[in-house]
N, C-alpha and C positions, 0 to 999 in steps of 0.2 A: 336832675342829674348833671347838667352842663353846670348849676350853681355849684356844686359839689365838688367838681372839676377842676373848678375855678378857686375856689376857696382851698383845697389841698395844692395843686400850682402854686398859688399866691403864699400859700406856708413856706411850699419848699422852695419854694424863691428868694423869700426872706430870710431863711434858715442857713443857706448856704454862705455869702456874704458875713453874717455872723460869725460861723466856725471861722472863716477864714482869718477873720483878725483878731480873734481871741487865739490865735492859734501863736506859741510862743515861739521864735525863731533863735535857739542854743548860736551864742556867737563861737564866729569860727577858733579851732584854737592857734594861737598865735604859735609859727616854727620856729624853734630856736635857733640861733645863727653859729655856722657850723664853726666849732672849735679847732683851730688847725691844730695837729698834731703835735705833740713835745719832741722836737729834734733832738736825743743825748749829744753831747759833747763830747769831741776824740778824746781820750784819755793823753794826758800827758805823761810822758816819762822824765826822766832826770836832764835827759839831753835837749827836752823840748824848751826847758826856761833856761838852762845856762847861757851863758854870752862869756862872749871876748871882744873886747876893745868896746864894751858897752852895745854890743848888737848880739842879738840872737841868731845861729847859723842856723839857715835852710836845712831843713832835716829830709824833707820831702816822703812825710808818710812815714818814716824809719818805724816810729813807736806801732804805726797804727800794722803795719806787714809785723813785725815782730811780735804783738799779740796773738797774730791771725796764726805763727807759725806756734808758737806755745802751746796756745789752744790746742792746734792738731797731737801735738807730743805732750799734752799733760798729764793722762796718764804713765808715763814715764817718767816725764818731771818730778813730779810731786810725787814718787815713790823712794824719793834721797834721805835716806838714814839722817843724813846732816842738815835738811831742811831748815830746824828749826833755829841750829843757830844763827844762821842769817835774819829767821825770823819767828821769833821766840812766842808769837802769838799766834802759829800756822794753826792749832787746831781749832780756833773757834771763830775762824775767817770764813768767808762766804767764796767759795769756786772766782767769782771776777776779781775779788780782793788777791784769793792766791797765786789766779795769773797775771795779775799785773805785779804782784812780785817775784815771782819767777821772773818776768821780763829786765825788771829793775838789777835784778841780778846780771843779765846779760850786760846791759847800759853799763854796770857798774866794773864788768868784767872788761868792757872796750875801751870803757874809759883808760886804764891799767897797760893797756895791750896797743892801742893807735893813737891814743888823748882825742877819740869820733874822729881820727882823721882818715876817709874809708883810701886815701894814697898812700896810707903809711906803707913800709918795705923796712924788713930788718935780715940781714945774712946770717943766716945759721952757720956758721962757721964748724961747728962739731957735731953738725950732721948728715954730712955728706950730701951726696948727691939727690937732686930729686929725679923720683923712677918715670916723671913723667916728662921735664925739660929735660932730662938729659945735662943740666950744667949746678952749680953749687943751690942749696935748698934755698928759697927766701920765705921767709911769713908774712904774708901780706893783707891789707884789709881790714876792717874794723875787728874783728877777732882772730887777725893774723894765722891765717890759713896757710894750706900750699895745695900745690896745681896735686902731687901726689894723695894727697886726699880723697879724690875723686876714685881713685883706684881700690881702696876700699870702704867709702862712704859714696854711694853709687847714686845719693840723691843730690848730689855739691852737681851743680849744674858749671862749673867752672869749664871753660870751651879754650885748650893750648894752640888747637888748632886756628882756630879765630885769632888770639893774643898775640901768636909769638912773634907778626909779622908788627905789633906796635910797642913803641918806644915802654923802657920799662916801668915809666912810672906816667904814662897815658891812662889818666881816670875810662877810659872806653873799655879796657878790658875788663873779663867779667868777673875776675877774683877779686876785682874795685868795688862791683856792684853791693852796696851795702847790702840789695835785697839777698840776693844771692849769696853774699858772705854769710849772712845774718842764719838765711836757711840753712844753710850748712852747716855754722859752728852750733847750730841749737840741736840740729840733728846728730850732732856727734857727741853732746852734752848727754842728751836723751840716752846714747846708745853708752855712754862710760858709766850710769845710772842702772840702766838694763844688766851692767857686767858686773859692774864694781859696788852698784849699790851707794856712791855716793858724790857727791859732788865736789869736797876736795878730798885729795890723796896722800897718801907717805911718800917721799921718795920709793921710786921700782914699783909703784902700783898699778901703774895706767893711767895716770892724769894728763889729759893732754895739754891744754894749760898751766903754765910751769906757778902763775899768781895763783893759781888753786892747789898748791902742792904743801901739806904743811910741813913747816919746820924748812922749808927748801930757801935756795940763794936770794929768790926773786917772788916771793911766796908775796901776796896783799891779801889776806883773809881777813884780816880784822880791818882794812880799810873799805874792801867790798861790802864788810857786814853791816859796817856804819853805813854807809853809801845808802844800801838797800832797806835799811830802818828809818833813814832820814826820807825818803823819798815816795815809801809805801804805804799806802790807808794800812790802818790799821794794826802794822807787823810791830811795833812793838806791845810792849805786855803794857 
């Protein structure tokens, strides 16, 4: 019985040692090495590559806030009967293509209206008074606003109270603020689109900008339309 013992012992003795190194160890698998993320690139607008005197002016974000403010008002936007002339390829453009032409349009509208200079100042001579300085109207800003604005476009964040105590043509006031102009004159784009249905006008329409007035003294429609065709993925045909 002890032999018996000893002879199945001495099996499973043997036995186990065997399995073991017959036994095949699957190598580990190797981790792939983590892909850092694709950064997209700010979109550029018309104002972003232009230069004078051979340098690029500091825009600070202008393009990248003025998408942001489109985007919010695109349905509005892109409800303009006259869309397509500015860009004659609007229906089979992709939503980012058609806001950054919408944008392109603004860019091409300030261009017209300040030459991007967010100090410009021009007197409205035959428009009397503004209802909210109390003294002769100015338009000011990259798409040449006024402080009366505010009074009935209730989102123009323009502050008279803050302003009127600095010098008039001190970039610190906030009808300078490109951002703030920018929000503004888009909002009120947005809202002439919401009434009138289109972005430029007849004379006695409603156009608040006089370069989108057609047929009018000061009218750039065919210079904006180039503008925003040279400058936009895709908008022409």
């Amino acid at each position: 019985m002890k032999r018996y013992l000893f002879i199945v012992l001495a099996f499973v003795g043997c036995s186990i040692p065997q399995q073991e190194n017959s036994a095949v160890v699957p190598p580990s698998p190797s981790i792939p090495a983590e892909i850092p993320a694709k950064v997209a690139e700010p979109i550029k607008l018309a104002w972003d590559t232009a230069t004078e005197g051979g340098k690029i002016r500091v825009k600070e974000n202008w393009s990248g806030h003025l998408l942001g403010v489109v985007e919010k008002n695109y349905d509005s936007l892109s409800q303009a009967k006259d869309i397509e002339l500015f860009c004659p390829n609007w229906g089979k453009m992709a939503r980012d293509e058609k806001e950054e032409a919408l944008a392109e349009i603004f860019v091409a509208m300030a261009y017209y209206e300040s030459s991007w200079i967010p100090t410009k100042r021009y007197k409205e001579s035959t428009m009397g008074t503004d209802c909210v300085t109390k003294s002769q109207i100015y338009s000011e800003g990259l798409l040449q606003l006024s402080y009366c604005d505010k009074t009935w476009m209730k989102s123009c964040q323009f502050n008279w109270e803050k302003d009127k105590s600095l010098a008039a043509t001190d970039a610190k006031k906030t009808i300078f603020d490109p951002k703030i102009n920018l929000s503004c004159g888009v909002d009120i784009m947005a809202n002439q689109i919401r009434k009138r249905g289109s972005i430029t006008l007849p004379p006695g329409k409603g156009a608040y900008w006089a370069v989108l007035i057609s047929g009018g003294k000061y009218q750039k429609i065919d210079e904006i339309k180039k503008r925003v065709q040279d400058a936009s993925r895709n908008c022409r045909k």
